[in-house]
C-alpha positions in Angstrom: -75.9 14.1 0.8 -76.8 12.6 -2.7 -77.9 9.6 -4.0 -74.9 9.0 -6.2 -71.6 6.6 -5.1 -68.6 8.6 -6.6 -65.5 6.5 -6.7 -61.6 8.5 -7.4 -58.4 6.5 -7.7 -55.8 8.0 -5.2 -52.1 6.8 -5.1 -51.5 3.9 -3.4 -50.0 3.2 -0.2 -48.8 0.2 1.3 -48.4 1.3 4.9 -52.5 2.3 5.8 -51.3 2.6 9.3 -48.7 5.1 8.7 -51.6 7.2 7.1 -53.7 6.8 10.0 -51.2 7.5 12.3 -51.8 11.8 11.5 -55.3 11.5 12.7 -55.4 8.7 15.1 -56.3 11.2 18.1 -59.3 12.9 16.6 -62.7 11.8 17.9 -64.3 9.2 15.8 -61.8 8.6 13.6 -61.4 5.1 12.2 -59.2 2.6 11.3 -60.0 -1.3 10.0 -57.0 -2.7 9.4 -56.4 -5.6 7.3 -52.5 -6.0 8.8 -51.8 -9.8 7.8 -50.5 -12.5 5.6 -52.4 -11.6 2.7 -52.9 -15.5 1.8 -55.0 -15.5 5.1 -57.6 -13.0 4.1 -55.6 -9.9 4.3 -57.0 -7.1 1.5 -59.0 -4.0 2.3 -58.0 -1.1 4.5 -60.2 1.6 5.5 -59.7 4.8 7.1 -62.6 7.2 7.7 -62.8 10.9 9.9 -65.6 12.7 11.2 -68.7 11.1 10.6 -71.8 13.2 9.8 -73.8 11.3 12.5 -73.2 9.4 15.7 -74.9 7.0 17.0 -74.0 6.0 21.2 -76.4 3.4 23.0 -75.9 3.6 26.6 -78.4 1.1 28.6 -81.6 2.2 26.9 -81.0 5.2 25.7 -79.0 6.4 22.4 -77.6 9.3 21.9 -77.6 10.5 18.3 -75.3 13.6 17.1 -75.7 15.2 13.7 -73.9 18.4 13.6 -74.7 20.5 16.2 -78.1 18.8 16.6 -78.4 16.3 19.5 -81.3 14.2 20.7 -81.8 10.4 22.3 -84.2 7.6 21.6 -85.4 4.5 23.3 -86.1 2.9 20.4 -84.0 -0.4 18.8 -80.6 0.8 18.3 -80.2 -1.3 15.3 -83.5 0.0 13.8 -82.2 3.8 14.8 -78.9 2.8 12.9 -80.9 1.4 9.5 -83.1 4.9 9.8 -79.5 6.8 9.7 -78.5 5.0 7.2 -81.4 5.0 4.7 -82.6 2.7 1.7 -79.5 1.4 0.1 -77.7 3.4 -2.5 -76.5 0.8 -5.7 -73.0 1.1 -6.0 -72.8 0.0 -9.7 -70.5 -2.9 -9.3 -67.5 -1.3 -7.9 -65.9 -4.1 -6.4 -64.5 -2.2 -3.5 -65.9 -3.8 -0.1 -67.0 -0.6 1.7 -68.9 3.0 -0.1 -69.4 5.1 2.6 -71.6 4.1 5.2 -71.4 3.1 9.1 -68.1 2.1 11.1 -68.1 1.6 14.7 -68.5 -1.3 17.3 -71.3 -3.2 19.2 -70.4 -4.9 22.7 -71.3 -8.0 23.7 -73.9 -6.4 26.3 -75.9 -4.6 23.2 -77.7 -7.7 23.4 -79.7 -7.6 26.1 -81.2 -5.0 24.1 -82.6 -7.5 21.9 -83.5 -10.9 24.5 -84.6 -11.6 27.6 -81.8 -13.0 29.3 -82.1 -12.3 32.5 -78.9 -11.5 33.8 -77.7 -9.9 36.8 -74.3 -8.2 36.2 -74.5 -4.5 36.3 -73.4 -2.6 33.8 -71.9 0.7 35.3 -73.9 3.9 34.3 -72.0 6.0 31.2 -70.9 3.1 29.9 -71.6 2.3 26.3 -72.8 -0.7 24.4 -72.9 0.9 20.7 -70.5 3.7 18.9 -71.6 3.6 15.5 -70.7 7.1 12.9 -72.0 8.2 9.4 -69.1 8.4 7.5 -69.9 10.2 4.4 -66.5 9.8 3.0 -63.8 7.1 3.3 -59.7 5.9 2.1 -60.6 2.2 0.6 -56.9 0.6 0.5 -56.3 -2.9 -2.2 -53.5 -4.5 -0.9 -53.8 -7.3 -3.7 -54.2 -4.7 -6.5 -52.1 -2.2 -4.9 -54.3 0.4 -5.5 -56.6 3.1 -3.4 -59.5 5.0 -4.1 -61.4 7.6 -1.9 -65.1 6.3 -2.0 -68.5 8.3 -0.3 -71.3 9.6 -0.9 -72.1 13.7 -0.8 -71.2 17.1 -2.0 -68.2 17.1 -3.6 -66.7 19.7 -2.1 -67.5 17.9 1.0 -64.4 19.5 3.4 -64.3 15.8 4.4 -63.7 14.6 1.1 -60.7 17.7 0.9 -59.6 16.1 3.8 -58.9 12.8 3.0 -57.3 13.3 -0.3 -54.7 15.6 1.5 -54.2 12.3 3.7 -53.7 9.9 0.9 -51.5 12.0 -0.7 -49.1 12.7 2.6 -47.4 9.4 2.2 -46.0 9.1 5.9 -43.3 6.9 6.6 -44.2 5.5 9.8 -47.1 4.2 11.5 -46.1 5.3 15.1 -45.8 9.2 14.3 -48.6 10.7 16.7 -49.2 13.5 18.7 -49.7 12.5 21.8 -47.0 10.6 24.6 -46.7 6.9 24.4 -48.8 5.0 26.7 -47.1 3.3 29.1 -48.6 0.9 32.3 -48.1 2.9 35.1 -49.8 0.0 37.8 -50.2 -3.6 38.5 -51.8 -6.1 36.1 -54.8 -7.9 37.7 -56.7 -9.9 36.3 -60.7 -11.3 37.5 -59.5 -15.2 38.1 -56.5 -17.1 38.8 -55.6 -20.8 38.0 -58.0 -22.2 41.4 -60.7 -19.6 40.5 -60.7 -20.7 37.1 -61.1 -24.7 38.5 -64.2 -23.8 40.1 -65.9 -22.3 37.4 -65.0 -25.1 35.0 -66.1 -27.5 37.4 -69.7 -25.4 37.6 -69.7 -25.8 33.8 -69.2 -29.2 33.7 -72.6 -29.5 36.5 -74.3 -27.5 33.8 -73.9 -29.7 31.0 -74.1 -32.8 32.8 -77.7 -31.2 33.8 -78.4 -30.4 30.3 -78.7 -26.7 30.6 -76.2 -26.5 27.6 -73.3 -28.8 25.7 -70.7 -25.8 25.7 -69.7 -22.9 27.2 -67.7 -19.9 26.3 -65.6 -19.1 29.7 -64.1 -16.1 29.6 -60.6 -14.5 32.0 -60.1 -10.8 32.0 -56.9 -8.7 32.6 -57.2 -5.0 34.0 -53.9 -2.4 34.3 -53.7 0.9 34.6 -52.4 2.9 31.5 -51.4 6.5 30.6 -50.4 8.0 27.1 -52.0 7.8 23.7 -53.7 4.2 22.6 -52.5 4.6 19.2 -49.0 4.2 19.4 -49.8 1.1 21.8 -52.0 -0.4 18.6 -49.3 0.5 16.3 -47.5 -2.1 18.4 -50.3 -4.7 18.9 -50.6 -5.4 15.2 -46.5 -5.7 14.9 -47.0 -8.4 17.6 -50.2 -10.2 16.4 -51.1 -9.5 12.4 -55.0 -10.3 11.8 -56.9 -10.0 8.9 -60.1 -8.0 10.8 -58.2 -5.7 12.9 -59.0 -2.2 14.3 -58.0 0.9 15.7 -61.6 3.1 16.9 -61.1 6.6 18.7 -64.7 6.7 20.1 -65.3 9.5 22.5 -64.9 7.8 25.7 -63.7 4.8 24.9 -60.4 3.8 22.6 -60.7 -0.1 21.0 -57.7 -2.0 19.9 -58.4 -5.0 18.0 -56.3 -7.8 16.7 -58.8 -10.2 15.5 -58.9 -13.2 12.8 -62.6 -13.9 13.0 -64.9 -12.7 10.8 -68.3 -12.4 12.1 -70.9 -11.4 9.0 -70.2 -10.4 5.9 -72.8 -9.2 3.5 -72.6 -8.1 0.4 -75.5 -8.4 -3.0 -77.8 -10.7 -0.7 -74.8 -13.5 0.0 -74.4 -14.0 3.4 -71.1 -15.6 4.8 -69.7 -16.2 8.7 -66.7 -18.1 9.4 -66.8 -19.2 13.1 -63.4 -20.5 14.9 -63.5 -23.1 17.6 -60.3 -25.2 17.9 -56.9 -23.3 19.2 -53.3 -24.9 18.9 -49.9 -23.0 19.5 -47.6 -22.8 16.7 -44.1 -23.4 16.7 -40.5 -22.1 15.4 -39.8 -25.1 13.8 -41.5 -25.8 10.3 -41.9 -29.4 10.8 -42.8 -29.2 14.3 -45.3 -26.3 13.6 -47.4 -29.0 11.0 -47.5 -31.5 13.3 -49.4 -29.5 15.4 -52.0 -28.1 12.6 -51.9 -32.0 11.4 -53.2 -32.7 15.7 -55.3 -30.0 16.0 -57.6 -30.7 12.4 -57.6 -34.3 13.1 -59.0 -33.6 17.0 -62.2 -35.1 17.5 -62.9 -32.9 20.6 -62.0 -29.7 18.5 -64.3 -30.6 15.8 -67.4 -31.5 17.6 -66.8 -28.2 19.5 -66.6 -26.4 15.6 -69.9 -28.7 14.8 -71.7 -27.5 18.2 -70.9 -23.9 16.7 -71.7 -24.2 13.0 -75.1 -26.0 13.6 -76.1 -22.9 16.0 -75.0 -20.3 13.3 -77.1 -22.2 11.0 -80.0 -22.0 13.1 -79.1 -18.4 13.7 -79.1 -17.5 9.8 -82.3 -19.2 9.4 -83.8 -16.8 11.2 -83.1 -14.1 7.8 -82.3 -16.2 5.5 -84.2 -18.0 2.2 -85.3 -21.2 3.5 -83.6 -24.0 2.3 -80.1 -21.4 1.3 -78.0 -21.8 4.5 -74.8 -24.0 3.4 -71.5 -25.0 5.1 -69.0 -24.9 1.9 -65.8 -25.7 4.3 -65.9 -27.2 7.5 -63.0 -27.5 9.9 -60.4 -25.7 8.1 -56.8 -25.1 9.7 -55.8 -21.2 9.2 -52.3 -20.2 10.9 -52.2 -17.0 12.3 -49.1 -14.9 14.0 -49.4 -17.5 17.0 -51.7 -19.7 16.5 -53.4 -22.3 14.2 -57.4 -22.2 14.7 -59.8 -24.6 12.9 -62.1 -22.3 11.1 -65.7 -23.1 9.3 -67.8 -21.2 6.9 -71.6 -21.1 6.9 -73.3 -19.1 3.6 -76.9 -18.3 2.7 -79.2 -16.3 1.0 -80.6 -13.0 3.2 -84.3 -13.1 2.6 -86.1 -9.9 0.3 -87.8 -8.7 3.3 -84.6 -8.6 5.7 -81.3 -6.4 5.8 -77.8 -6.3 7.1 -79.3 -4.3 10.4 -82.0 -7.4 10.4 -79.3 -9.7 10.3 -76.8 -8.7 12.6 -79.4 -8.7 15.2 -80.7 -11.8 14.7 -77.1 -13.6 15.1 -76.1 -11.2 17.9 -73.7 -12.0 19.4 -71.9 -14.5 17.6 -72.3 -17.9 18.7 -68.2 -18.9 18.9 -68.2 -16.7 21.9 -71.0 -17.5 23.3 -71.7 -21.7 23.3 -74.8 -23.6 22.5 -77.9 -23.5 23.2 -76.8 -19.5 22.8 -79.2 -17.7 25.6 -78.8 -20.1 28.3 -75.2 -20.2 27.8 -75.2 -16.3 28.1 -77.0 -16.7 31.2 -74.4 -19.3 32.7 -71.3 -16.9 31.7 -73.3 -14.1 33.5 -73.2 -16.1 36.5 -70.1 -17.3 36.6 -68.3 -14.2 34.9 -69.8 -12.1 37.4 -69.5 -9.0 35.3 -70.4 -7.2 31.6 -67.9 -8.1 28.9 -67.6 -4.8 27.4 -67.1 -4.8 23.8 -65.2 -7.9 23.9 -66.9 -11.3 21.9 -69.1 -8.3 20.6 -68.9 -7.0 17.0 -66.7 -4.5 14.9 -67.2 -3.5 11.5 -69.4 -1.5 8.9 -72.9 -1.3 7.7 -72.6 0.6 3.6 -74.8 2.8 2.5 -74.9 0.2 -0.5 -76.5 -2.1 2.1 -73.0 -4.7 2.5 -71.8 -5.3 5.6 -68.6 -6.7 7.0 -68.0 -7.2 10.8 -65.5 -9.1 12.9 -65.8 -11.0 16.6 -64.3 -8.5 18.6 -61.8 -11.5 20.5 -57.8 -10.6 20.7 -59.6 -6.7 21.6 -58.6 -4.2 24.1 -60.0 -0.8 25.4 -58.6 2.0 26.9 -61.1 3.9 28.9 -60.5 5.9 32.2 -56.7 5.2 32.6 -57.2 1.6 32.1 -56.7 -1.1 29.4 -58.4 -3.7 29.9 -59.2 -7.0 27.6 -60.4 -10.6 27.6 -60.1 -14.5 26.4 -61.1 -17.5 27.1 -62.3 -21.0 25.6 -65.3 -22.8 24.6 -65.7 -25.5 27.4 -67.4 -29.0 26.0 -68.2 -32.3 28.2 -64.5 -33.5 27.3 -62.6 -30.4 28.0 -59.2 -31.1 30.5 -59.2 -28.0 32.4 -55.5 -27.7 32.5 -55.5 -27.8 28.7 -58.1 -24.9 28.6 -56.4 -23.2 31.1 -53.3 -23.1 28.8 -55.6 -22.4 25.8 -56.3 -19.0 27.6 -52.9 -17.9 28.4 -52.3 -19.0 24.6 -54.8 -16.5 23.5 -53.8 -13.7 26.0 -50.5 -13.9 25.0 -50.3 -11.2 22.4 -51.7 -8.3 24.5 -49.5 -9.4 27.4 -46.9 -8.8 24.9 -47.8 -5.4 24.6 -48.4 -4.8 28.3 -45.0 -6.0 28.8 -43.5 -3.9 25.9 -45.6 -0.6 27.6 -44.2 -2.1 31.0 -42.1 0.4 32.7 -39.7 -0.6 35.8 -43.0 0.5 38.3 -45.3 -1.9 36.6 -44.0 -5.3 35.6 -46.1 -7.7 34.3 -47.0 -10.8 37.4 -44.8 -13.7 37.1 -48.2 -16.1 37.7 -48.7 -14.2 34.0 -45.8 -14.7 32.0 -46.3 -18.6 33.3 -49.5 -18.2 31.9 -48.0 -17.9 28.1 -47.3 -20.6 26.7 -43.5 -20.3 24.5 -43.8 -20.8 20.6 -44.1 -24.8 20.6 -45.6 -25.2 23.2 -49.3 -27.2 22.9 -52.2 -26.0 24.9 
């Protein structure tokens, strides 16, 4: 590997996925997936294959894989990630987002790793909390520009490199071609909590902040069915149904994540530090009048916005931690964006990462993201350990990359599935606040379950429908939560 950045325009593409879609099923391959309206932060695509190291935290223990070398540690597996890495490479101004670097995910779990938190949920042995790869070379996609570039960092005769350029230059013409059969549910959808379960545990949040343990609470439902067939051709469908601007398709070994997500989580890039939280949910609706009227309701909510506020002034806190004193800013604060089915109220903290600290540095002192979590953030992952009786897996974790140019961007891994050991499993939930109605957040839920029940119901053979108590669980386009 050198110390250079080398940068080669390729043809462009429009349809990344339909690249992707050759090499979905080989290990550690890599998609992040910009699929939306471009006006809603839609750009950059990147596609990456066979990293030059993994990186695999399992409980305490990483396992790292370089070749045919192998060997685990017990050590920080953020600070084993920055060693992998290295010091950061200038990448003289290219404007392109991502230069080679690390691509992977973090669950929600990796961070008992960094606190003491003192929970009690098992998580069941073999099951990771990290999948992070070196990935020497990468496809960069500009869907503003309309242009692509093949970006790394190493020999240039790198068989990688070879690789990818054969890829760019394939020009596919769909984004479902794969090798494998497509999956298909083959069981019974369950899921952790029905509508009395859910009651009880909203009731138990409201005796917590009455007590003062916290002032909200990120409650979560999950949805297990069994599933056979290749994940990929189930993603391809996933982002038909629900377009998000920090999507994902990851084929770690083990371990397959779908992701549909529109929050970004951190975003780094020359010292500039940027998260854009979303607390506030409304439906959208067919009809164009009808559809502002509810964006109009849900930016002029008073609950909505002092559950935002709650979230921003934690992320600030949370920033400060890195960040120059006195840099930490909040240039727009509840801001609607509309998404495929939903409008969310949307903030955005900045600041100034501190000379001494780096995107490693950073993401573990936010870790996880405060949106999914609630305020004050450690008790109120103690309280959803309690009451979620169980890990969450890589969902309200992190997915993203860490460049060798020392940027970062990573997303809240919400609207996320994964497909391990014949199941697909995901989550969502709701930020619960003194004022909260538990029907409404009940609806809220369904709301923001509804476009992976979509897909379950489109892989849904005659065997394996999806529960009525479910579908009347989805709200219809219109409907408010």
């Amino acid at each position: 590997m050198t110390d250079t950045i080398h940068i080669e325009p390729l043809p462009y593409g429009a349809d990344t996925a339909a690249l992707f879609a050759a090499v979905a099923a080989e290990p550690w391959a890599v998609f992040l997936d910009s699929n939306a309206d471009r006006a809603v932060g839609g750009r950059w695509d990147i596609v990456a294959l066979a990293p030059r190291v993994t990186l695999r935290t399992t409980g305490a223990v990483t396992e790292i894989r370089a070749g045919n070398r192998r060997w685990s540690s017990r050590d920080d597996p953020l600070a084993l990630l920055r060693g992998a890495l290295g010091p950061p490479v200038p990448a003289a101004a290219s404007g392109l987002p991502f230069v080679g670097g690390a691509i992977g995910w973090l669950g929600y779990d990796l961070a008992r790793r960094f606190e003491r938190l003192g929970l009690s949920s098992p998580i069941a042995p073999g099951v990771p909390q990290l999948a992070m790869g070196l990935y020497d070379w990468a496809l960069v996609v500009d869907h503003h520009e309309q242009a692509s570039w093949l970006v790394g960092r190493g020999d240039s005769a790198d068989p990688r490199r070879q690789r990818l350029r054969r890829l760019a230059a394939a020009r596919p013409k769909q984004a479902g071609a794969a090798a494998g059969p497509m999956l298909r549910v083959t069981g019974r959808l369950t899921s952790d909590m029905d509508q009395s379960g859910y009651r009880r545990r909203f009731a138990a949040v409201q005796d917590y902040i009455q007590a003062g343990d916290c002032y909200q609470v990120n409650l979560a439902r999950r949805w297990s069915v069994p599933v056979a067939g290749d994940p990929w051709l189930a993603y391809a469908i996933l982002r038909q149904i629900n377009p998000a601007p920090f999507a994902a398709y990851l084929n770690t070994p083990g371990m397959r994540v779908l992701s549909a997500s529109p929050e970004r989580f951190l975003a780094l890039r020359d010292g500039l530090v940027e998260t854009r939280p979303i607390k506030g949910t409304a439906a959208r609706a067919r009809d164009p009048a009808r559809d502002r009227a509810l964006a109009q309701r849900l930016a002029a909510s008073e609950k909505d916005r002092a559950e935002n506020l709650m979230i921003v002034d934690l992320l600030r806190n949370d920033l400060g931690r890195c960040c120059e004193t006195g840099s930490v800013r909040v240039p727009e604060l509840f801001k609607v964006e509309s998404y495929a089915g939903v409008h969310h109220l949307v903030s955005s903290i900045t600041a100034r990462l501190r000379a001494d600290a780096d995107a490693a540095a950073l993401l573990r002192a936010c870790f996880p993201g405060g949106s999914i979590t609630g305020a004050p953030k450690i008790r109120t992952m103690q309280i959803i350990d309690a009451l979620e009786g169980a890990p969450r897996g890589v969902y309200c974790g992190s997915i993203g990359y860490l460049g060798y140019d020392g940027a970062m961007d990573t997303n809240i891994a919400i609207r996320t599935a994964s497909v391990a050991d014949g199941r697909l499993d995901f989550c969502a939930g709701g930020g619960l606040v003194a004022d909260s109605d538990c029907e409404a957040e009940w609806a809220e839920i369904g709301l923001k379950a509804r476009a992976m029940l979509e897909l379950i119901n489109a892989l849904t053979d005659a065997s394996g429908p999806v529960a009525a108590a479910d579908r009347r669980a989805r709200p219809l386009p219109g409907e408010g939560p």
